[in-house]
N, C-alpha and C positions, 0 to 999 in steps of 0.2 A: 638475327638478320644482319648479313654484312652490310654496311652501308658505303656509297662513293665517299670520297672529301668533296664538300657541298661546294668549296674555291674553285675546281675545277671549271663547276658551270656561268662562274663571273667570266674567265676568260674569250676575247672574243676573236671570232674565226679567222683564223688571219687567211686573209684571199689576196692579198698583195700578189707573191710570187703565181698561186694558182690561176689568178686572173690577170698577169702579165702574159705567162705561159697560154691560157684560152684566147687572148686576142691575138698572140704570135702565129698559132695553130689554126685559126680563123683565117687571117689577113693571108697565109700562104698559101688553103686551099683555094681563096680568092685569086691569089695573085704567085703562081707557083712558078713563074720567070723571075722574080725578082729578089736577089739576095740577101737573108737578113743579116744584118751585122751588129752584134749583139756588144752592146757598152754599158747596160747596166749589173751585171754580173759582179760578185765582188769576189769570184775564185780564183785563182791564179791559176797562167795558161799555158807559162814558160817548164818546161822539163827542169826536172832538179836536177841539182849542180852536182856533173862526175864525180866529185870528189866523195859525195854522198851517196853515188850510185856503188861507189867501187865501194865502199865501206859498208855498205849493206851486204853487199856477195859477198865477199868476208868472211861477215860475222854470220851470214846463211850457211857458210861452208864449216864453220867452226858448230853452228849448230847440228851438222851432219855426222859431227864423230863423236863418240863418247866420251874421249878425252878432253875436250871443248865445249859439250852441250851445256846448256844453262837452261832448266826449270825454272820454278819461280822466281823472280828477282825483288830487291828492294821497292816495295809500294813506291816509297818516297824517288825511287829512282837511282840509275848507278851512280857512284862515286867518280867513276871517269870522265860523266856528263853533267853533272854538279857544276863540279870541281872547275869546268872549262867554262859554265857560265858563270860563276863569282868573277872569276878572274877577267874574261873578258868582255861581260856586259856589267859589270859594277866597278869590281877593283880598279879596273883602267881609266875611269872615268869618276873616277873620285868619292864612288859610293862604296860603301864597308856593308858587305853581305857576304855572309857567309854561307858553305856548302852546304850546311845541314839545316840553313833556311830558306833551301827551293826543294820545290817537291814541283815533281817532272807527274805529266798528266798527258792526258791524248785531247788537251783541247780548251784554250780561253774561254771558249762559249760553254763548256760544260762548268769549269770554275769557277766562274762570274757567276753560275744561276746557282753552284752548290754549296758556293761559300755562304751564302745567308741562313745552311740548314742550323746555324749553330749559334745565330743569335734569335733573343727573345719574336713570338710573335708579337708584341705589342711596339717593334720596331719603329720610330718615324723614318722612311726613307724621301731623298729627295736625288730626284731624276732629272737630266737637261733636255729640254724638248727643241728640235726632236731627238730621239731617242736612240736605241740598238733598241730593237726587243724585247731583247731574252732579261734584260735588267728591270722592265717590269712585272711580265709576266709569268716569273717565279717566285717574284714578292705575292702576286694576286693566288697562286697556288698555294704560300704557306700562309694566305691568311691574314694579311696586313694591309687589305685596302677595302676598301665600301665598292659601291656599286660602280659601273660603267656608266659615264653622263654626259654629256658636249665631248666624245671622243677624249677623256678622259676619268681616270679613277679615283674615288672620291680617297681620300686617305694617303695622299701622296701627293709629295710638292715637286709642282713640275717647274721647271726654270727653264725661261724663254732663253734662247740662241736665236737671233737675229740680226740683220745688219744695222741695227741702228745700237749693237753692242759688240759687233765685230764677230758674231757667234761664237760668243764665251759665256759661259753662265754667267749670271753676279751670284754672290754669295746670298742665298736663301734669305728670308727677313720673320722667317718662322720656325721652331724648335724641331729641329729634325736631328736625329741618331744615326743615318746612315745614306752616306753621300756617295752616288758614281759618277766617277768622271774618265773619261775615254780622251785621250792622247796621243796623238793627231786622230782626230774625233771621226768617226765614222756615226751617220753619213756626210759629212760638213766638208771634212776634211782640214780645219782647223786644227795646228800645232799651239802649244801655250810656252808663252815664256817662264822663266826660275819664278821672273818674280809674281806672276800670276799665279803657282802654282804654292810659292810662301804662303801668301793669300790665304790659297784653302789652308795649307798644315796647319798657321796659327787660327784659324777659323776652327779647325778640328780640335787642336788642343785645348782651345779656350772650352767650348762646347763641349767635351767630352765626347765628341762623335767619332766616328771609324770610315775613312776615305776607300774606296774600292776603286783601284785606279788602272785603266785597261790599258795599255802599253802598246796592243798587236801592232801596229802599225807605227815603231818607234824607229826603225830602219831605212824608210821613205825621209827622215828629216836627212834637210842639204843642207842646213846652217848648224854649225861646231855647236855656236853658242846657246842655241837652245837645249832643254835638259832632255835627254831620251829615257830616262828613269825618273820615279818623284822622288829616289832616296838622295838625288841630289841635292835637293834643298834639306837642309839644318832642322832636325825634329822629326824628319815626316817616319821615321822608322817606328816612332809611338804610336801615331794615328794611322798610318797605311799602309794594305793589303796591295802587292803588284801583280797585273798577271800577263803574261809573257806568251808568244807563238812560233812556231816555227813555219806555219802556213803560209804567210805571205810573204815571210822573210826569205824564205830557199824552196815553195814551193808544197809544203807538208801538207796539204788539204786534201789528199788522199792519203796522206801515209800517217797523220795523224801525229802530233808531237805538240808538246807548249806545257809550261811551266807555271807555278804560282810562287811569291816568294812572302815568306810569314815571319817576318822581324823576330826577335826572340823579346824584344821591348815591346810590342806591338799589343794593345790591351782592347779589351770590352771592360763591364762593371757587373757585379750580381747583383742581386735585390736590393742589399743594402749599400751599394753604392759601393764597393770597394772593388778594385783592378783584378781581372783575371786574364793572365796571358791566352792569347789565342792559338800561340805555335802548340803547346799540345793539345788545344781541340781541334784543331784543324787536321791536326798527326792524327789524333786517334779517328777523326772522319773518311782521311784520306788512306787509311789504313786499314778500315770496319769495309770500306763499300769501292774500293779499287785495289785491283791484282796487281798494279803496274802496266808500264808500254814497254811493248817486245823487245826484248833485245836488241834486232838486227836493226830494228826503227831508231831505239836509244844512239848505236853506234854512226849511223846516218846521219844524225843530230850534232853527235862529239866531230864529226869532219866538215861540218862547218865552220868552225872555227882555228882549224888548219889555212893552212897560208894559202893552201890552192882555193880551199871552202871560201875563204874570207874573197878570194880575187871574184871565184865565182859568183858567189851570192852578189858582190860589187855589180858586179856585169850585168845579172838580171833586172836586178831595181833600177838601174843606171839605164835600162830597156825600158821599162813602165814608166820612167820618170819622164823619160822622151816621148813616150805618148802622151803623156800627162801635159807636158809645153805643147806639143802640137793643139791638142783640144783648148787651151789656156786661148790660146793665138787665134783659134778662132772664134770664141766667145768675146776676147777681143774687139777682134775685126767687125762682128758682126751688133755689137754693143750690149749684150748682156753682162748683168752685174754677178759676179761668183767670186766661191769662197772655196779654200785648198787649190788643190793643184801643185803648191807649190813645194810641202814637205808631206805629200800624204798622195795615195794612188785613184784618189776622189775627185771630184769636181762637182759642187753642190750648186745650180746655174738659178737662179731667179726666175722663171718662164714669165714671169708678168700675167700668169693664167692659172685656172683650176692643173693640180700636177696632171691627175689624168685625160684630161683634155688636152694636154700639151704633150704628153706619151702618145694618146693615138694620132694626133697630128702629125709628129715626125716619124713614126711607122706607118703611115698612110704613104705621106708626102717621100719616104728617102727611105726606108726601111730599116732603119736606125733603132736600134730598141735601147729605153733610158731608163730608169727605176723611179716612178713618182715619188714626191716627197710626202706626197698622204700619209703614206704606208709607214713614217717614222714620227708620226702625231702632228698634230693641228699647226706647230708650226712650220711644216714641211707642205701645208696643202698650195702653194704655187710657186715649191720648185720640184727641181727634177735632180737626180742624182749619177755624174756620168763616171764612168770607171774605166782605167787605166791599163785595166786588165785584156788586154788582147795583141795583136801584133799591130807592127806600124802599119802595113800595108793596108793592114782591113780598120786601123783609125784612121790614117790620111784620105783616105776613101768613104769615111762614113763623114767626115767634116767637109769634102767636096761636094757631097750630099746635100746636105745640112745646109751651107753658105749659097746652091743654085736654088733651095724650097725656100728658104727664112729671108737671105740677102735682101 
């Protein structure tokens, strides 16, 4: 008799987006004069940057002659596109990673949830609330947490983000194996300093634990001095997993591109307690149950980092980040307390109310649609989350809204 995996049915229904989506689709048939303008989205809305369009046709035209076609290619990814990130998202900035320790992937969110296939179920993980999703509930699929209870899972240590801690974890105060932390944090939008980030590595190394540290969003930071990698700080190559995108950085959220990078220092323990590197498990995973990203996608990626890629990609973020001050200025203005905004494409706002009470109020009142903080656990339930993601027009327009309902 085949049986389900019994973890599946701990998971619980995520209605967030469905039921962001039901009252958008409600409120319009209601009210089908009135425009909505959509700020809680976290996908990017700006066209990717020429320099990546042109290098895709390219290498589409190179896949049209036989003399140029490319079959299968390196799971782990080309050596052209490697090679372009050591150099200029590590090497340049002070961090020593090498080519053959990024493995090129079509997706942060699928490597966050797949990286755990290959340590023990008997895992302790510890999560910052609130959260990303997909960083619990692929732990609750392979088995590593008790029941759903007060909006949370028994067997997993959640670490409050709040303002009365700046929305930064503190370090755990219970034995845990396996810690994520996301940088400039999504949904908060909080960036961490080196030395916060020291913090965790020697908290890792002392613990024997393994940091999984999500980066997507390390191209929004406007200050030098914060670290845009955790291999910038001293150590963290023993204790940390990075994982890297191309989505929000130049667009890639349809074309699918992002990286993982696996230290060749970088350990777990076996039964008996002794170090087992992870760069070949993670090889032989990424290798068993992924063909590779396309070609003409991989080459799209390597023209990023061309002098035009580099101006472009500048230009876009430099566009969200100016939405990002606009909505800043008016929570401002209008006295709300909020966190990001300032190195990240978020704006996580305090509603002073239930989130979804305060989501259907401003779609009621302005048509403005926000992302409750429900929807990223318990300690998200009275704020709201707004995003940077859209054009100016249709933001300076949604916060003229906003400031004649709320003012």
């Amino acid at each position: 008799m085949i049986r389900i995996n019994p973890h599946y049915k701990k998971l619980q229904a995520s209605y967030l987006f469905s039921d962001i989506a039901a009252r958008i689709s409600d409120f319009s048939e209601k009210n089908p004069d009135t425009e909505i303008i959509r700020l809680g989205i976290g996908d990017a809305t700006r066209a990717l940057p020429v320099a990546c369009i042109a290098a895709m046709h390219e290498a589409v035209d190179e896949m049209g002659q036989d003399a140029s076609f490319r079959g299968y290619g390196p799971e782990q990814g080309y050596a052209f596109l490697r090679e372009k990130i050591a150099e200029h998202d590590f090497a340049a900035r002070g961090a020593q990673i090498s080519a053959d320790e990024i493995f090129v992937s079509d997706g942060a969110k699928c490597d966050t949830g797949n990286f755990q296939e290959i340590l023990a179920t008997e895992t302790r993980v510890a999560v910052p609330d609130p959260v990303y999703p997909v960083y619990v509930d692929t732990n609750v699929m392979a088995g590593r947490t008790g029941v759903f209870k007060d909006g949370r899972f028994e067997n997993i240590v959640y670490m409050p983000c709040t303002r009365e801690n700046d929305y930064l974890p503190d370090l755990p105060d219970a034995d845990v194996d396996l810690i994520y932390l996301c940088f400039p944090n999504n949904p908060t939008g909080t960036a961490a300093t080196k030395q916060t980030l020291s913090k965790w590595v020697d908290f890792a190394r002392q613990n024997k634990a393994l940091i999984l540290y999500d980066a997507a969003y390390e191209a929004f930071i406007r200050d030098e001095t914060l670290p845009r990698s955790i291999y910038e700080v001293p150590g963290a190559r023993e204790v940390a997993v990075e994982f890297r995108s191309f989505s929000k950085t130049a667009g890639f959220t349809g074309t699918r591109c992002a990286y993982t990078v696996v230290p060749k220092e970088c350990r777990a323990f076996d039964k008996n307690g002794d170090p087992e590197m992870l760069h070949p498990l993670w090889n032989r995973r990424h290798s068993t149950k992924f063909n590779g990203v396309a070609y003409p996608v991989q080459r799209a990626a390597e023209a990023v980092y061309s002098e035009q890629g580099q101006k472009q990609v500048k230009a876009i973020i430099d566009d969200y980040m100016k939405n990002a001050d606009r909505i800043c200025r008016e929570m401002d203005a209008l006295g709300y307390s909020y966190a990001g905004g300032k190195h990240s494409p978020y704006i996580w706002v305090d509603a002073q109310t239930d989130s979804w009470n305060f989501f259907n109020a401003l779609l009621e009142k302005t048509g403005v649609v926000c992302t409750p903080g429900a929807g990223f656990g318990p300690c998200g339930s009275r704020y709201i989350r707004l995003s940077a993601f859209n054009s100016y027009d249709n933001v300076d327009r949604a916060m003229q809204r906003i400031r004649k309902a709320l003012g």
